[in-house]
N, C-alpha and C positions, 0 to 999 in steps of 0.2 A: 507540460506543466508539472511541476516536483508537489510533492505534501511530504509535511512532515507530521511523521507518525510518532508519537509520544511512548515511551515505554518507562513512566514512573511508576514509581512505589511500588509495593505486591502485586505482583501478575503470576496466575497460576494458569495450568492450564483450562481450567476450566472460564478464564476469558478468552478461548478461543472455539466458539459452537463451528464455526465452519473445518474444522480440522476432527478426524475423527480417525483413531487405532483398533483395526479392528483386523483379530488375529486369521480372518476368514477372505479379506481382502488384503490382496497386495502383498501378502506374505506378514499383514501387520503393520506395512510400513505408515508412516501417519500422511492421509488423503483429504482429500476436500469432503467434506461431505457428500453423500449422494453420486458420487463417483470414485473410479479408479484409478484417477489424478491424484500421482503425489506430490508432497514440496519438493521432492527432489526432483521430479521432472519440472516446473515450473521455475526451481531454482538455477537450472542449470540455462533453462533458456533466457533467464535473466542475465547470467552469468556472461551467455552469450553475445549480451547487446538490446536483446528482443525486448520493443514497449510493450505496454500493456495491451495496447491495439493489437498487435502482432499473435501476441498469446493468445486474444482472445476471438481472433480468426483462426486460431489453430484448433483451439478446444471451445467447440462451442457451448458447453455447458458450465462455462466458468462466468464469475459477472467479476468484474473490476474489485469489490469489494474481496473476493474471495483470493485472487490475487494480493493483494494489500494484507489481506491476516494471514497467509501464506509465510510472506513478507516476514510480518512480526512474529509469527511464532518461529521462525528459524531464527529472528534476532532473541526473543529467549530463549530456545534450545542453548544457542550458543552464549550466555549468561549479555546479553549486552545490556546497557544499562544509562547507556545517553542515546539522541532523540535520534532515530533512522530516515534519511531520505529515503525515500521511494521513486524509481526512475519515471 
């Protein structure tokens, strides 16, 4: 099943509570909240094919949801600005 996830108007980071930079974890890099999963690791196994399912038998402390703003904050890191499927 796809969603589509909306990235209008102003979005800063602080529409994303599940994403958190903190200079003490992960060398800083931006992670899920409450753990030491970053977007880059979730992004790459996206990258790789992996559903949600997949990801979420890999890391059990991630929920679908966290995945999904994952998702969208690397679609604003990366400035985008039309609406993002999600696999």
């Amino acid at each position: 099943m796809h969603t589509i996830i909306p990235l209008e108007g102003d979005v800063s980071i602080n529409q994303f509570p599940r994403i958190v930079h903190n200079t003490t974890i992960m060398g800083g890099k931006a992670c899920v909240v409450g753990t030491r999963i970053t977007v880059g690791m979730i992004l790459v196994h996206i990258s790789e094919g992996a559903t949600h399912d997949e990801i979420l038998a890999e890391y059990a402390h991630l929920t679908k949801d966290d995945i999904v703003e994952v998702i969208r904050y690397a679609a604003w890191v990366v400035g985008a600005t039309e609406d993002l499927v999600v696999l």
